[in-house]
PDB file of N, CA, C and O in Angstrom:
ATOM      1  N   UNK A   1      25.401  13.313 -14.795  1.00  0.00           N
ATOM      2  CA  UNK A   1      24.228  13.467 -13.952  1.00  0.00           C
ATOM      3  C   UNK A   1      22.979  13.136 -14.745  1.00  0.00           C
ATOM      4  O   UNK A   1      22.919  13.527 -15.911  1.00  0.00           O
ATOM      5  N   UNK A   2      21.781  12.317 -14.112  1.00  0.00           N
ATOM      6  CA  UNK A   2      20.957  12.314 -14.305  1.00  0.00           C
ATOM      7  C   UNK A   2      19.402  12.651 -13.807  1.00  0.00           C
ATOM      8  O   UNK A   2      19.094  12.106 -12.748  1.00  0.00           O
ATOM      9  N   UNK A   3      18.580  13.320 -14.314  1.00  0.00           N
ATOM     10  CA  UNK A   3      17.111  13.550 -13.222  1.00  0.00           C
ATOM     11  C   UNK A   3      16.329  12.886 -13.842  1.00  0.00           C
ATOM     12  O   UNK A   3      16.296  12.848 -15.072  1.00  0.00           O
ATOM     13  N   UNK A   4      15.348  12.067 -12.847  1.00  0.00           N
ATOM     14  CA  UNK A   4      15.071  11.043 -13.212  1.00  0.00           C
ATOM     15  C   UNK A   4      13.097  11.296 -11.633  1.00  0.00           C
ATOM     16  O   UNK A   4      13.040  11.657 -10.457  1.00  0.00           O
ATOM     17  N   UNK A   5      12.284  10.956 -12.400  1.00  0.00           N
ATOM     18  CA  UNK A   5      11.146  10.783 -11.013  1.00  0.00           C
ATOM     19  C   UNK A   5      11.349   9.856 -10.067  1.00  0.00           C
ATOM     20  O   UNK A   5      11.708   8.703 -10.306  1.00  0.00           O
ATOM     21  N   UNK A   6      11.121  10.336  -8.924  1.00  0.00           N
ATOM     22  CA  UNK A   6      11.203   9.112  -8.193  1.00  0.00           C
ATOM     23  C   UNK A   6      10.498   8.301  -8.116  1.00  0.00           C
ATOM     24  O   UNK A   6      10.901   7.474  -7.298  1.00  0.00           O
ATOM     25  N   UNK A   7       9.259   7.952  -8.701  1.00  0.00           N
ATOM     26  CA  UNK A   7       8.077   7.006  -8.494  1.00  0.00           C
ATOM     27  C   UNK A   7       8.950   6.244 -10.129  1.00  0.00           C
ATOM     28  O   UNK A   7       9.142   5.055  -9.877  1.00  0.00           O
ATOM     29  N   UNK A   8       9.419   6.547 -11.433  1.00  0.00           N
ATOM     30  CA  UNK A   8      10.278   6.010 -12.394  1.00  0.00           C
ATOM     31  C   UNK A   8      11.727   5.125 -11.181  1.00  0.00           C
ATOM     32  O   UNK A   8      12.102   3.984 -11.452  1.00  0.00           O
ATOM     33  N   UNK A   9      12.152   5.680 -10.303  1.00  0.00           N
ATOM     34  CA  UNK A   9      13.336   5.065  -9.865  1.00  0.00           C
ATOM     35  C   UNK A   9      12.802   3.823  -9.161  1.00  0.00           C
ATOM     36  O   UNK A   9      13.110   2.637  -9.273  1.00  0.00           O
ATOM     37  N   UNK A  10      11.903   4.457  -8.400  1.00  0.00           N
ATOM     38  CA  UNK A  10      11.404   2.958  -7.180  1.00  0.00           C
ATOM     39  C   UNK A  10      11.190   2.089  -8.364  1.00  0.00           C
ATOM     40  O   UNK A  10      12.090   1.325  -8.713  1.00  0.00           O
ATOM     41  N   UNK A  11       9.536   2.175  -9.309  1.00  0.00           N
ATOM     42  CA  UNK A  11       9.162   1.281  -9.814  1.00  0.00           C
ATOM     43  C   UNK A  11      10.666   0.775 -11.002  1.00  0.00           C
ATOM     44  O   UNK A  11      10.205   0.616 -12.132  1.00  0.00           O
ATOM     45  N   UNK A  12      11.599   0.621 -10.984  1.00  0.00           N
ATOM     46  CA  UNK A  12      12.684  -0.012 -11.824  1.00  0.00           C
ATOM     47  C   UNK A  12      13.496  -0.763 -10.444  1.00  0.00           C
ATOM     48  O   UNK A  12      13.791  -1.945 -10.620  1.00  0.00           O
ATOM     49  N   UNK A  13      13.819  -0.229  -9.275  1.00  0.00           N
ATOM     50  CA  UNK A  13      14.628  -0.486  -8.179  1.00  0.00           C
ATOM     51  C   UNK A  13      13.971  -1.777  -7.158  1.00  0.00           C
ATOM     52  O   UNK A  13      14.367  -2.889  -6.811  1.00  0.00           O
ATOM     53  N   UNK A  14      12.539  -0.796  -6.866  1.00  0.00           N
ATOM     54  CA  UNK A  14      12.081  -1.449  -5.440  1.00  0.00           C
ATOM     55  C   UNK A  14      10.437  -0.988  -5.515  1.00  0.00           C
ATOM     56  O   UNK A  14       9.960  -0.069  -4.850  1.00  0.00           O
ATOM     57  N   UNK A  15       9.800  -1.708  -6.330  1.00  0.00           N
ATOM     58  CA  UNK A  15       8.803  -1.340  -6.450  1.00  0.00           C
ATOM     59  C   UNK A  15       7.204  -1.559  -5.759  1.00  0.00           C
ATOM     60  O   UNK A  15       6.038  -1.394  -6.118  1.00  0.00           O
ATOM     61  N   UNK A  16       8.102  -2.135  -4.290  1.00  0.00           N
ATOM     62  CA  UNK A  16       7.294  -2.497  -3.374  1.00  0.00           C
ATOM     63  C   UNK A  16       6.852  -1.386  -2.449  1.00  0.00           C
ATOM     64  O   UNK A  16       5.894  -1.334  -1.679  1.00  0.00           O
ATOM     65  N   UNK A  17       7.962  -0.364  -2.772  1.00  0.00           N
ATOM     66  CA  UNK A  17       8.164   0.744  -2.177  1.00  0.00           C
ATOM     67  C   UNK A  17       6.844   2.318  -2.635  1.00  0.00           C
ATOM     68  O   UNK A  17       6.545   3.340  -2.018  1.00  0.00           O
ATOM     69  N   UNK A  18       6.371   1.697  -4.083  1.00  0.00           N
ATOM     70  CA  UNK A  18       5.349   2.679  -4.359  1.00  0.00           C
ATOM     71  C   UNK A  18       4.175   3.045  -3.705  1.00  0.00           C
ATOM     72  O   UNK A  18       3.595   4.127  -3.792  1.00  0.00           O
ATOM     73  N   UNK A  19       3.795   1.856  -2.901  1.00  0.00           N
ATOM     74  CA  UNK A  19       2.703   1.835  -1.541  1.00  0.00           C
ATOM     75  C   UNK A  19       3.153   3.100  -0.688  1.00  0.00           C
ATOM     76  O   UNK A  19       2.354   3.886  -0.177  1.00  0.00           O
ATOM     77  N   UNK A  20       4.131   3.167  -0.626  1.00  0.00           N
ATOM     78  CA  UNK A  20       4.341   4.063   0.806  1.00  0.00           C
ATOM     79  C   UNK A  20       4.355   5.511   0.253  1.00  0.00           C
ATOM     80  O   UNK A  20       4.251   6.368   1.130  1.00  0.00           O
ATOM     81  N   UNK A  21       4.479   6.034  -1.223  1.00  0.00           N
ATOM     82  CA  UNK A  21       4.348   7.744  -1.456  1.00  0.00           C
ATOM     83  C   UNK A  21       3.193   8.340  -1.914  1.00  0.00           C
ATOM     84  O   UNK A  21       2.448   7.704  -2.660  1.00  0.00           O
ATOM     85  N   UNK A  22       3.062   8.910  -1.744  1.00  0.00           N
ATOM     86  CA  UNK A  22       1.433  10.014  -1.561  1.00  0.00           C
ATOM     87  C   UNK A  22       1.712  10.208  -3.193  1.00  0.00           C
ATOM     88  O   UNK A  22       2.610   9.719  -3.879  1.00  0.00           O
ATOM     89  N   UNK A  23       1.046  10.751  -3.423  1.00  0.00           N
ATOM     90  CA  UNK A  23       1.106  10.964  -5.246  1.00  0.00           C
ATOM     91  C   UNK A  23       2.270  12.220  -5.413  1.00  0.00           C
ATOM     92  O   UNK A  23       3.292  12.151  -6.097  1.00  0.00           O
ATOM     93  N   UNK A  24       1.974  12.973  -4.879  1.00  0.00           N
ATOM     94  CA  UNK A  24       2.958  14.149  -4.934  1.00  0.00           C
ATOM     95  C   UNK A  24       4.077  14.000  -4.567  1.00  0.00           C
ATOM     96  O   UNK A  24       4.821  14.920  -4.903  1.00  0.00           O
ATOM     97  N   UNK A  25       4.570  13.131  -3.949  1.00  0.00           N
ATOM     98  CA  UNK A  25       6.110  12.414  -3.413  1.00  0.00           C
ATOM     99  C   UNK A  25       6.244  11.653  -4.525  1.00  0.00           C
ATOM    100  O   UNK A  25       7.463  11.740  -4.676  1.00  0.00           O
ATOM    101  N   UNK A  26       5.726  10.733  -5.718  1.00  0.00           N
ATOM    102  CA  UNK A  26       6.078  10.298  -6.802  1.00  0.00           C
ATOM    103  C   UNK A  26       6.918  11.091  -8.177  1.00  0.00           C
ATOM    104  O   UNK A  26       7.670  10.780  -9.100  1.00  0.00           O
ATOM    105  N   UNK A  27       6.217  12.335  -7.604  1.00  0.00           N
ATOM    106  CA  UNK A  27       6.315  12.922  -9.144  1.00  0.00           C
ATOM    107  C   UNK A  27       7.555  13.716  -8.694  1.00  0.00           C
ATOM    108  O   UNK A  27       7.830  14.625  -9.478  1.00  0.00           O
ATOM    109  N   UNK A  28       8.233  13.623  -7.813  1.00  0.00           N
ATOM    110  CA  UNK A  28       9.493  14.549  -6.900  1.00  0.00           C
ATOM    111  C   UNK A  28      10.740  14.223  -7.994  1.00  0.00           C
ATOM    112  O   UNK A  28      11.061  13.084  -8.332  1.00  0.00           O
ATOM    113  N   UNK A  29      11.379  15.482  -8.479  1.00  0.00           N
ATOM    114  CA  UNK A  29      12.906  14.719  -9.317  1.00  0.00           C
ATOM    115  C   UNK A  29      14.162  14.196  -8.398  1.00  0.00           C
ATOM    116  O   UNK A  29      14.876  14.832  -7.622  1.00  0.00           O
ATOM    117  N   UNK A  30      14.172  13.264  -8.643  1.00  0.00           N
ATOM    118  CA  UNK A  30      16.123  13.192  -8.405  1.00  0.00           C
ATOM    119  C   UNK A  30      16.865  13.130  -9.203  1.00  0.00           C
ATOM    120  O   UNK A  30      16.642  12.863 -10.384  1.00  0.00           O
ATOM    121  N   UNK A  31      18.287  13.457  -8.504  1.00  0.00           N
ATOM    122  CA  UNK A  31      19.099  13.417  -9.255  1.00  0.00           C
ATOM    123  C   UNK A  31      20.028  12.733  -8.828  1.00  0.00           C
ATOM    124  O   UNK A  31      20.491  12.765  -7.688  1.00  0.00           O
ATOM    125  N   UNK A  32      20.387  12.021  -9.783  1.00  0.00           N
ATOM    126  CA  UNK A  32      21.700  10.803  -9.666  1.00  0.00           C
ATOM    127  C   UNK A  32      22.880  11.183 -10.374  1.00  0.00           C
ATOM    128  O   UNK A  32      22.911  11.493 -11.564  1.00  0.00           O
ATOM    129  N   UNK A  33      23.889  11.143  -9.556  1.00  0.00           N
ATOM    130  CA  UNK A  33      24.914  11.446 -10.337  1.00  0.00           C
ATOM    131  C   UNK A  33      25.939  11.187 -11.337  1.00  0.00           C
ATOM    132  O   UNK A  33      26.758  11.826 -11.998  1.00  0.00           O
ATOM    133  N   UNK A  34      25.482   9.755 -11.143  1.00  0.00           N
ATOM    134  CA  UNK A  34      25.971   8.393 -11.703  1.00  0.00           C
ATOM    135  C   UNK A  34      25.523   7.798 -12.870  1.00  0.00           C
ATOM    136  O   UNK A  34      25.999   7.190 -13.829  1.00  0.00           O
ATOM    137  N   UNK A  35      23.944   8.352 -12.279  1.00  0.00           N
ATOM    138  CA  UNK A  35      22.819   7.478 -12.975  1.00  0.00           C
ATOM    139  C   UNK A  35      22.475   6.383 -12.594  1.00  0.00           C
ATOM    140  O   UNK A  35      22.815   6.096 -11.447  1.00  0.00           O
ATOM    141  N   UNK A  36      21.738   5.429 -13.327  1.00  0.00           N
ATOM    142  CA  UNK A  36      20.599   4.214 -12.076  1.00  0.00           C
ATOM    143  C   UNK A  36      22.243   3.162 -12.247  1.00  0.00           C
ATOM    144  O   UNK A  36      22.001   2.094 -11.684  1.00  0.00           O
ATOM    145  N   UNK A  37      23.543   3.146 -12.741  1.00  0.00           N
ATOM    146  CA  UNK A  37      24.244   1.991 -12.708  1.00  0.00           C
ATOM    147  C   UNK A  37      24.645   2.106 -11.155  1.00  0.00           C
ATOM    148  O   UNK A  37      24.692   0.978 -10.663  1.00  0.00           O
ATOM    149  N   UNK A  38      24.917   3.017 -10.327  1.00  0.00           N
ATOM    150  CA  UNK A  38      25.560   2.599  -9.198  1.00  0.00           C
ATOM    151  C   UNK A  38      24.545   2.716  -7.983  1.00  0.00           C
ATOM    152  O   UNK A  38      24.952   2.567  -6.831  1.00  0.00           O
ATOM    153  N   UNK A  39      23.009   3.027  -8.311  1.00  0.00           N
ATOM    154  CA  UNK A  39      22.216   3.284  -7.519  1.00  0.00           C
ATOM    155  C   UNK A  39      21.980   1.727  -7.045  1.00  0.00           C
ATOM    156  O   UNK A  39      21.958   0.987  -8.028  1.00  0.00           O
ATOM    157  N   UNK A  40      21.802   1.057  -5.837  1.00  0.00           N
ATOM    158  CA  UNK A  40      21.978   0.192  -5.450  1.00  0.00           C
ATOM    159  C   UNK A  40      20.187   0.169  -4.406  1.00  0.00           C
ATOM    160  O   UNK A  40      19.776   1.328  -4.458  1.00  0.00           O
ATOM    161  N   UNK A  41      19.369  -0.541  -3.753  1.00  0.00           N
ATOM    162  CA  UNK A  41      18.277  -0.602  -3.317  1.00  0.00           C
ATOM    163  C   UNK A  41      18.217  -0.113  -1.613  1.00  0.00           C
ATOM    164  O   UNK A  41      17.270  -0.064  -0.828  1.00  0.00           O
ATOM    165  N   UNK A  42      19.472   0.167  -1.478  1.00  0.00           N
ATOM    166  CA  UNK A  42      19.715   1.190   0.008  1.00  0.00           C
ATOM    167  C   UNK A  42      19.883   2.321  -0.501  1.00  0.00           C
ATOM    168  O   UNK A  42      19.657   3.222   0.307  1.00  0.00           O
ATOM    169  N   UNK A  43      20.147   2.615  -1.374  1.00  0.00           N
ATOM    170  CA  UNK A  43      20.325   4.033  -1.729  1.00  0.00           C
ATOM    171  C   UNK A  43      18.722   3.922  -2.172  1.00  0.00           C
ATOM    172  O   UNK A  43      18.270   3.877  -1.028  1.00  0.00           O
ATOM    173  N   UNK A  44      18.011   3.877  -2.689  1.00  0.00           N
ATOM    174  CA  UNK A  44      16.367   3.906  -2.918  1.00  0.00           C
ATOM    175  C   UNK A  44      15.973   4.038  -1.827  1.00  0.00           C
ATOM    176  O   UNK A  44      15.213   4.966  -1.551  1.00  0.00           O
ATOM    177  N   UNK A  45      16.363   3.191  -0.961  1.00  0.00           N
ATOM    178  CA  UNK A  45      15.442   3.135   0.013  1.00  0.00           C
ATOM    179  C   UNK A  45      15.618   4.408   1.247  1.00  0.00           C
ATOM    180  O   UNK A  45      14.877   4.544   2.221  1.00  0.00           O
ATOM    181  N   UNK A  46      17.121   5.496   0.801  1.00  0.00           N
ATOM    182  CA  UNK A  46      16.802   6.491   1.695  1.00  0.00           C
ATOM    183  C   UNK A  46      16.686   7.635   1.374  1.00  0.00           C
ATOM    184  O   UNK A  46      16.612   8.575   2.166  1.00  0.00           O
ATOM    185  N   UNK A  47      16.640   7.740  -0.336  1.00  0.00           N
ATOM    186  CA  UNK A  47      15.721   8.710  -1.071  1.00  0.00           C
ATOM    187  C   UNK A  47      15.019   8.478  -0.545  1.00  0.00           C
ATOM    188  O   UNK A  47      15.239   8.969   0.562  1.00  0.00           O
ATOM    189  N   UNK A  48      13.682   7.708  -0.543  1.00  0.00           N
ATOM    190  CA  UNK A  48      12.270   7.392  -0.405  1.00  0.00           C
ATOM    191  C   UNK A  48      12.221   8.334   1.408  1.00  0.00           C
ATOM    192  O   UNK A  48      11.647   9.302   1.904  1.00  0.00           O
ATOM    193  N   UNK A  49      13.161   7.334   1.800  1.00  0.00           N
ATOM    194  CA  UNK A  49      12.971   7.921   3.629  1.00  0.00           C
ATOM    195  C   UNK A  49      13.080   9.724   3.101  1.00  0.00           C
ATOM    196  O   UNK A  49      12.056  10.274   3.507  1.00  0.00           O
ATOM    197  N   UNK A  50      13.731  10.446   2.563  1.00  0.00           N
ATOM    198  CA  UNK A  50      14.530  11.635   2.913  1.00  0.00           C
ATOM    199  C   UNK A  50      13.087  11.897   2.692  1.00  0.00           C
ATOM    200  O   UNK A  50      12.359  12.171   3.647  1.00  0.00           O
ATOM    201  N   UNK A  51      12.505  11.803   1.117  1.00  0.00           N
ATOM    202  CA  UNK A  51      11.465  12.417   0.541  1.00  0.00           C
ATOM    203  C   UNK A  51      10.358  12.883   1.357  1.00  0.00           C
ATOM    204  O   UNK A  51       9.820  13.982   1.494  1.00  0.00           O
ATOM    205  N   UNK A  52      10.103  11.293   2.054  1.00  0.00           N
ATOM    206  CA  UNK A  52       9.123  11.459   2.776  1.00  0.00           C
ATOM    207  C   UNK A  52       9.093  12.330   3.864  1.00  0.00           C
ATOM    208  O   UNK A  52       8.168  13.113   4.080  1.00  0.00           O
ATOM    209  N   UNK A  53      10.350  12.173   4.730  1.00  0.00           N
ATOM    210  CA  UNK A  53      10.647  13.102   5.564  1.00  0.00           C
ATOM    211  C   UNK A  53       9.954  14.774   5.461  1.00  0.00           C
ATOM    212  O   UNK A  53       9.130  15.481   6.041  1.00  0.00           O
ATOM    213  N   UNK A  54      11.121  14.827   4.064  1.00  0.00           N
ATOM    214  CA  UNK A  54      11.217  16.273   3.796  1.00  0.00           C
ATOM    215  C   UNK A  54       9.423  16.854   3.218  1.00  0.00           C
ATOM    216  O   UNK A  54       8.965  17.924   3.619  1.00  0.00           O
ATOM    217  N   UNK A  55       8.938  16.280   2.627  1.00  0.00           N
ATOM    218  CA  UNK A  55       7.560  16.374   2.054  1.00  0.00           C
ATOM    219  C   UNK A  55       6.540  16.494   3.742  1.00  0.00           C
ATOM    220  O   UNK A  55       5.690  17.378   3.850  1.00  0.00           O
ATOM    221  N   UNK A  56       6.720  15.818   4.529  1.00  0.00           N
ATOM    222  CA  UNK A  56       5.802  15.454   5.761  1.00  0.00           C
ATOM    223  C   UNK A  56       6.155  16.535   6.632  1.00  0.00           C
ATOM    224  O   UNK A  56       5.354  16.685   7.555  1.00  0.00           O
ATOM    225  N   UNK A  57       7.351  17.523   6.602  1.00  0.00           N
ATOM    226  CA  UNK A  57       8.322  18.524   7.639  1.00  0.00           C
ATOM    227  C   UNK A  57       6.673  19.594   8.077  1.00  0.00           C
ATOM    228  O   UNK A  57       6.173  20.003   9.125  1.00  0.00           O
ATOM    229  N   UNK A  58       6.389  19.662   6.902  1.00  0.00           N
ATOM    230  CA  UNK A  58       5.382  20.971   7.341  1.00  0.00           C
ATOM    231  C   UNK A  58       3.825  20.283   7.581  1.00  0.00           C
ATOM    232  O   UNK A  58       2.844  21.009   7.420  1.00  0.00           O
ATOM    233  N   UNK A  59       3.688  19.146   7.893  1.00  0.00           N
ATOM    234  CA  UNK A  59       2.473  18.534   8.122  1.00  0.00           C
ATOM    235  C   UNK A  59       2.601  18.720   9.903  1.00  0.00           C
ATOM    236  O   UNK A  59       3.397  18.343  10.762  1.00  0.00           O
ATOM    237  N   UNK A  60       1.479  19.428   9.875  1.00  0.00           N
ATOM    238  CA  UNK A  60       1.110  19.495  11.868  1.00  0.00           C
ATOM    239  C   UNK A  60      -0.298  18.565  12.245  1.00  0.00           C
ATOM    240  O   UNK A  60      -1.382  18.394  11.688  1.00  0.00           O
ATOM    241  N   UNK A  61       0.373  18.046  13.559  1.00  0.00           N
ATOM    242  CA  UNK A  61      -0.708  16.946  13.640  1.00  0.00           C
ATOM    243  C   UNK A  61      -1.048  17.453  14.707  1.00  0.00           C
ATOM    244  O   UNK A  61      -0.249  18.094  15.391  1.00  0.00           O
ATOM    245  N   UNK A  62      -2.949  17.157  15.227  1.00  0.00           N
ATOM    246  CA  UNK A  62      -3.344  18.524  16.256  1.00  0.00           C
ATOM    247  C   UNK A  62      -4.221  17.130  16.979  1.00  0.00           C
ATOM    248  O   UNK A  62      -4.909  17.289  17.988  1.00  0.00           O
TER     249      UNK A  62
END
């Protein structure tokens, strides 16, 4: 296993993807279990979705 930032994973993976996280969604750990050899750029890309998700859950829009 490895923990690793996610704003470190995108910018090595998919670093087109750093546009889309708020600063505080960058600095979020993951963990890979594998490590970055079997992490593939769909798997980035639904960390990024979950993160955002999960980070945005308690945002109320009025």
């Amino acid at each position: 296993m490895e923990q690793i930032q996610l704003d470190v994973l995108v910018e090595f993976m998919h670093p087109s993807f750093l546009e889309l996280l708020k600063e505080e969604e960058k600095h979020v750990p993951i963990v890979l279990q594998d490590g970055l050899r079997d992490v593939s750029k769909t798997d980035v890309q639904e960390i990024v979705e979950a993160v955002i998700m999960e980070r945005g859950k308690d945002f109320v829009c009025h």
